[in-house]
N, CA and C atoms as a LAMMPS dump frame, in Angstrom:
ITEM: TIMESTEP
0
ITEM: NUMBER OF ATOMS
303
ITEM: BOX BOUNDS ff ff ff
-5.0000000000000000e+02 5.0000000000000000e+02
-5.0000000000000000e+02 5.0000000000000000e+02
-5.0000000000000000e+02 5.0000000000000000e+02
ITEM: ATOMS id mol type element x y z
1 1 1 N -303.393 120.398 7.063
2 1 2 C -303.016 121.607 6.408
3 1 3 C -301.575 121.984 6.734
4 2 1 N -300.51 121.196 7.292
5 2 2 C -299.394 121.071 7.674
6 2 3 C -298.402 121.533 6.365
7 3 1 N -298.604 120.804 5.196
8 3 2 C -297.865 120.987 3.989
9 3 3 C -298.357 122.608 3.625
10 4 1 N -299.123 123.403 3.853
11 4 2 C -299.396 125.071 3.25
12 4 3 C -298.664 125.771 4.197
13 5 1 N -298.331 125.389 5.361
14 5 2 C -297.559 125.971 6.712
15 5 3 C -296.432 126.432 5.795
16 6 1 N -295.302 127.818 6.132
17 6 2 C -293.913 127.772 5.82
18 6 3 C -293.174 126.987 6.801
19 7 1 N -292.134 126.398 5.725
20 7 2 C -291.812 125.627 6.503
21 7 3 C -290.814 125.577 7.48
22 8 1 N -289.544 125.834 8.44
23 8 2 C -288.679 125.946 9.067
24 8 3 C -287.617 126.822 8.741
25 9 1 N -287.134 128.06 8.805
26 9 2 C -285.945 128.366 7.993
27 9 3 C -284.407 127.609 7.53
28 10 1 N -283.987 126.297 8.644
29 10 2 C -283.333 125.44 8.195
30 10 3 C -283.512 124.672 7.097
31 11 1 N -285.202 124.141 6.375
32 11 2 C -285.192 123.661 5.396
33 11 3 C -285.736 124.282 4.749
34 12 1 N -286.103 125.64 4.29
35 12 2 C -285.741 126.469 3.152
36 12 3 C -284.288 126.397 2.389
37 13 1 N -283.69 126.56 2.931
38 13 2 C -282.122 126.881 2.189
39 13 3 C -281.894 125.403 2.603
40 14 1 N -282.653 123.977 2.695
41 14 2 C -281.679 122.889 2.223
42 14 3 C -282.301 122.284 1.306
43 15 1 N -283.069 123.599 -0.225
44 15 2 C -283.495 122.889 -1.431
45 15 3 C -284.816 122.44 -1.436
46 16 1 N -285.439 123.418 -0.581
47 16 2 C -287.218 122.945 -0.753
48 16 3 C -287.81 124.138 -1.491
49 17 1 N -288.01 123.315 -2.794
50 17 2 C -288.392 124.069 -4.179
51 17 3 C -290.014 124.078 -4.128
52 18 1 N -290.221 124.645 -5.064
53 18 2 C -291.798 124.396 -5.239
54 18 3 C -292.355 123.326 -5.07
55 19 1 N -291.326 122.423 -6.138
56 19 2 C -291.684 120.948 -6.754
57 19 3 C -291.77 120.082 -5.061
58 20 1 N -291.333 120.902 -4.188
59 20 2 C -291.393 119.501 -3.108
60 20 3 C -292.231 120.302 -2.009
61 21 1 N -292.743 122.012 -2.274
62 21 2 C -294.26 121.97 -1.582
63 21 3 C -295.056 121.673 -2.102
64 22 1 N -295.467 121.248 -3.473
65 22 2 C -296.308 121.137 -4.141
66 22 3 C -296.745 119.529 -3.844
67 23 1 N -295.527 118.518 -4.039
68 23 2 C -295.133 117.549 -3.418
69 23 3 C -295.692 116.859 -2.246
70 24 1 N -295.662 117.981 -1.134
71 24 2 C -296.159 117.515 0.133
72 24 3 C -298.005 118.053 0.345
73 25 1 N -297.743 119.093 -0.217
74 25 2 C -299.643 119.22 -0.356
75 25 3 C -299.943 118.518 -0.733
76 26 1 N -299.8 117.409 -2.197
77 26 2 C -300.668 116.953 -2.68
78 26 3 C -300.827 115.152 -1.592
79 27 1 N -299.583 115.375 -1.067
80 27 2 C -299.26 113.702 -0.439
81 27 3 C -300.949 114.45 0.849
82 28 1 N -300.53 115.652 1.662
83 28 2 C -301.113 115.635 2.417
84 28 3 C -303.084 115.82 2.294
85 29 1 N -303.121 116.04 0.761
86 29 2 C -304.307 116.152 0.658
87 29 3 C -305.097 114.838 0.044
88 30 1 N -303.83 113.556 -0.262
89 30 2 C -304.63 112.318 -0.612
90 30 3 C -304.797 112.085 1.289
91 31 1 N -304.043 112.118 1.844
92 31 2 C -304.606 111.263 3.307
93 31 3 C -305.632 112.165 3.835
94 32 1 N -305.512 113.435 3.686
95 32 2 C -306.989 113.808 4.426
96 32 3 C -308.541 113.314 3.574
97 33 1 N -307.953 113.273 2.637
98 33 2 C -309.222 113.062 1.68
99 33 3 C -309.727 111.749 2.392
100 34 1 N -308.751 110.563 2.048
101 34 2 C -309.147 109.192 2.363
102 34 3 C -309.781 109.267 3.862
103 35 1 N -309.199 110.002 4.856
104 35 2 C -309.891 110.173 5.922
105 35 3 C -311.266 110.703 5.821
106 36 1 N -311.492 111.786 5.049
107 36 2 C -313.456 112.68 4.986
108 36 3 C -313.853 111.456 4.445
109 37 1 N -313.234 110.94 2.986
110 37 2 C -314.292 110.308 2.602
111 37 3 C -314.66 108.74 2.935
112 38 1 N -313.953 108.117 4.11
113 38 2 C -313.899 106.515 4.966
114 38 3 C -315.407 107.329 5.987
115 39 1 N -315.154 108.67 6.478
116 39 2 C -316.014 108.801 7.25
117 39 3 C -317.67 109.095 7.048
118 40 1 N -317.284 109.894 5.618
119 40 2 C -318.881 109.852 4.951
120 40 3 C -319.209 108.629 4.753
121 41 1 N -318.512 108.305 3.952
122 41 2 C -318.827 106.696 3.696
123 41 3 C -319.875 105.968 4.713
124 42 1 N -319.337 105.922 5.859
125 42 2 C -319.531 105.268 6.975
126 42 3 C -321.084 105.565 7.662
127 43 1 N -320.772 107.359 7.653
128 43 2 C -321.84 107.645 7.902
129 43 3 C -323.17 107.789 6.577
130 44 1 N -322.889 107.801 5.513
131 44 2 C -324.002 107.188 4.663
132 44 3 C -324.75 105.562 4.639
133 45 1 N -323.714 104.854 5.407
134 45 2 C -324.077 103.533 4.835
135 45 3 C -325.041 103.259 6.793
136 46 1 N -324.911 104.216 7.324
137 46 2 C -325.468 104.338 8.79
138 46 3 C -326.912 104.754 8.375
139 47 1 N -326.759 105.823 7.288
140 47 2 C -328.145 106.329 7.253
141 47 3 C -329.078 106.016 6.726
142 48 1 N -328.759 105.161 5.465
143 48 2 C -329.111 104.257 4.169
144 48 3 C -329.74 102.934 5.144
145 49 1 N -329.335 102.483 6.054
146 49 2 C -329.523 101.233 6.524
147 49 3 C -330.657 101.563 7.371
148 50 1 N -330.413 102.715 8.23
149 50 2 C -331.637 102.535 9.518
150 50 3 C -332.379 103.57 8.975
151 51 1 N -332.369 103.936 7.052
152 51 2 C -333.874 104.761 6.851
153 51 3 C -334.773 103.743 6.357
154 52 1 N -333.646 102.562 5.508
155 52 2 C -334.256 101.713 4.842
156 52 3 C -335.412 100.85 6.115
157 53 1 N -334.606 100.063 6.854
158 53 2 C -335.295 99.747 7.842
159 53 3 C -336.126 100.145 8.538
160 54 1 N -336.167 101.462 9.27
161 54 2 C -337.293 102.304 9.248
162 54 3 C -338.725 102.716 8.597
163 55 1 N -338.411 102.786 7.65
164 55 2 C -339.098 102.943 6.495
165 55 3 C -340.154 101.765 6.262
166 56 1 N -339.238 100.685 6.403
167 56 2 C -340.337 99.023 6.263
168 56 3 C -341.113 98.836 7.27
169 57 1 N -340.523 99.197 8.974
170 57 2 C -341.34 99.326 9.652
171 57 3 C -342.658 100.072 9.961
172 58 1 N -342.072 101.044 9.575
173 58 2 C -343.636 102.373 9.471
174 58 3 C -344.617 101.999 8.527
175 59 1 N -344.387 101.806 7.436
176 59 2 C -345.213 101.719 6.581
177 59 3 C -346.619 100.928 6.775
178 60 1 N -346.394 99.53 7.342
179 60 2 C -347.743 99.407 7.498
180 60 3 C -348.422 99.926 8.533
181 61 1 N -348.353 100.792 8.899
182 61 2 C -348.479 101.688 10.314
183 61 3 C -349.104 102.73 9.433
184 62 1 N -348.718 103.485 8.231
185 62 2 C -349.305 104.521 7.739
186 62 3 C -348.803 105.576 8.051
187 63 1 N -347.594 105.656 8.771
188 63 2 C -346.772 106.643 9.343
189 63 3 C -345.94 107.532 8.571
190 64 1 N -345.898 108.886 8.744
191 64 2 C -345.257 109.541 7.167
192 64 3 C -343.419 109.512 7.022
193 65 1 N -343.511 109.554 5.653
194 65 2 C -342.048 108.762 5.368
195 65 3 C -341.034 110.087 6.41
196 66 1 N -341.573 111.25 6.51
197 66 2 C -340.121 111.962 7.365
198 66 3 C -340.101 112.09 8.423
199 67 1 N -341.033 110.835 8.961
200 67 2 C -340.516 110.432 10.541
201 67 3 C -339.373 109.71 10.234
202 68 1 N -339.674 108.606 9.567
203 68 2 C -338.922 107.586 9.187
204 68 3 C -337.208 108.252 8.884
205 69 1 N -337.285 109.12 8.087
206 69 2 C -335.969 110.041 7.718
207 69 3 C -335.52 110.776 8.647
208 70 1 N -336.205 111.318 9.671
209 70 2 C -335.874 112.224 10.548
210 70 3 C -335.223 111.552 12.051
211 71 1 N -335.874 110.212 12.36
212 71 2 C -335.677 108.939 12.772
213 71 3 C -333.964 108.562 12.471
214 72 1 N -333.684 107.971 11.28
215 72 2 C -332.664 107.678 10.92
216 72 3 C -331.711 108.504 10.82
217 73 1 N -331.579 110.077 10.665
218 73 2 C -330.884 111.068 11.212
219 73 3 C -330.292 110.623 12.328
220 74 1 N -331.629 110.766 13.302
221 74 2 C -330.974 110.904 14.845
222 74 3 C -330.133 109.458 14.777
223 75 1 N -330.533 108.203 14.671
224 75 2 C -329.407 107.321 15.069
225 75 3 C -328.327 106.708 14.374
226 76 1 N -328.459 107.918 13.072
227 76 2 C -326.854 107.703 12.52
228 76 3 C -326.109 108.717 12.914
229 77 1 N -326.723 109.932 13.402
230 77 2 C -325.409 110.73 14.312
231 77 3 C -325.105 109.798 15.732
232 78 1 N -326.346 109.475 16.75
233 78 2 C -325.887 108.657 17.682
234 78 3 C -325.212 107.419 17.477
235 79 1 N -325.012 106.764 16.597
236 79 2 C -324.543 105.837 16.258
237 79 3 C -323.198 105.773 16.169
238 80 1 N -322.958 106.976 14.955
239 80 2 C -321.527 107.54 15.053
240 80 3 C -320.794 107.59 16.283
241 81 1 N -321.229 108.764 17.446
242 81 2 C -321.164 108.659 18.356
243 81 3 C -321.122 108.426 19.345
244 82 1 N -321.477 107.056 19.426
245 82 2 C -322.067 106.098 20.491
246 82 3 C -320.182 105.675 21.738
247 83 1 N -319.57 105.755 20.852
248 83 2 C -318.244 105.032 21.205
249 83 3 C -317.658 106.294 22.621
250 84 1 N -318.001 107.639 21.895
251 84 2 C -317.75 108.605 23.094
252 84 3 C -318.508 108.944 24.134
253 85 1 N -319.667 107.966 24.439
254 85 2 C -320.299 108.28 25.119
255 85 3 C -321.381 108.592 25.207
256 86 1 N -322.986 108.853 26.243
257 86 2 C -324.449 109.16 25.903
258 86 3 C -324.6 110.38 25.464
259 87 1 N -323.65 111.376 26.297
260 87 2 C -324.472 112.691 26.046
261 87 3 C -323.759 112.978 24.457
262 88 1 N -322.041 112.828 24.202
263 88 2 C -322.152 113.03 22.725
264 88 3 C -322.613 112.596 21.421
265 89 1 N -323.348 111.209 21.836
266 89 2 C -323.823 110.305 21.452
267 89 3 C -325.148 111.426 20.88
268 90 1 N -325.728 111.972 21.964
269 90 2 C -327.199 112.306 22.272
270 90 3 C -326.922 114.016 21.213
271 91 1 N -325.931 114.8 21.592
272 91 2 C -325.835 115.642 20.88
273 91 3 C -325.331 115.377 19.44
274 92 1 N -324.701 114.427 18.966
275 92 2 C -324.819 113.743 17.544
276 92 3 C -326.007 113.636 17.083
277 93 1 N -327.001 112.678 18.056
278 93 2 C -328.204 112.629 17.094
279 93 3 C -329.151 113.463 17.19
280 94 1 N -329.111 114.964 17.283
281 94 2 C -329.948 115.717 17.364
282 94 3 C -329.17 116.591 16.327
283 95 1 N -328.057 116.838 16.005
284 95 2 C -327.34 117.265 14.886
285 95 3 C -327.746 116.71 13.535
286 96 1 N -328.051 115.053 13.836
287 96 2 C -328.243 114.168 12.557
288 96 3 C -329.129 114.588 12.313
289 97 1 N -330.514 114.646 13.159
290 97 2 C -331.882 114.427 13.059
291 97 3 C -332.015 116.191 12.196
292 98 1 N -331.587 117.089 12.587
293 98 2 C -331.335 118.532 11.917
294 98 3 C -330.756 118.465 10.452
295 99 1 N -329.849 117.539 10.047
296 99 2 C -329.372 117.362 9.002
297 99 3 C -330.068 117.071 7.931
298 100 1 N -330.854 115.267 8.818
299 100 2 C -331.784 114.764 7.736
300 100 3 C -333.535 115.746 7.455
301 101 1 N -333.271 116.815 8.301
302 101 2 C -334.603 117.482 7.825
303 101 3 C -334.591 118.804 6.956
């Protein structure tokens, strides 16, 4: 959100028009974008995988499908998380597991 900031009083008066805040919002709102959406991404294709899998396992078990969903919550937030460690790991997948229910 750097480009909505005003910007310095030295580069006001050296010709920063609309056309070049308008300019820098839009530069700064393709890279945040590409950043949210690499991370949904990521985390959909986390959740898609270990519901699918889940899901095959339970079944002949007779087990109801929103374990299976509620399941894959928790270890696509821990999953996400795994890199920082158990406990944020652990508070990820109790966030997930809240999400997917």
């Amino acid at each position: 959100m750097q480009a909505l900031q005003a910007p310095p009083p030295q580069l006001e008066s050296a010709g920063n028009t609309a056309r070049l805040r308008l300019n820098r919002l839009l530069n700064s709102s393709g890279k945040n974008g590409r950043l949210y959406g690499n991370t949904l991404g990521v985390v959909g294709l986390y959740f898609a995988a270990s519901e699918s899998t889940l899901f095959n396992y339970a079944e002949p078990y007779h087990l109801p499908d929103a374990l299976s969903t509620l399941t894959a919550g928790f270890l696509t937030g821990a999953l996400y998380r795994l890199p920082r460690g158990p406990r944020p790991a652990a508070v990820a997948g109790a966030v997930g597991m809240s999400a997917a229910g």
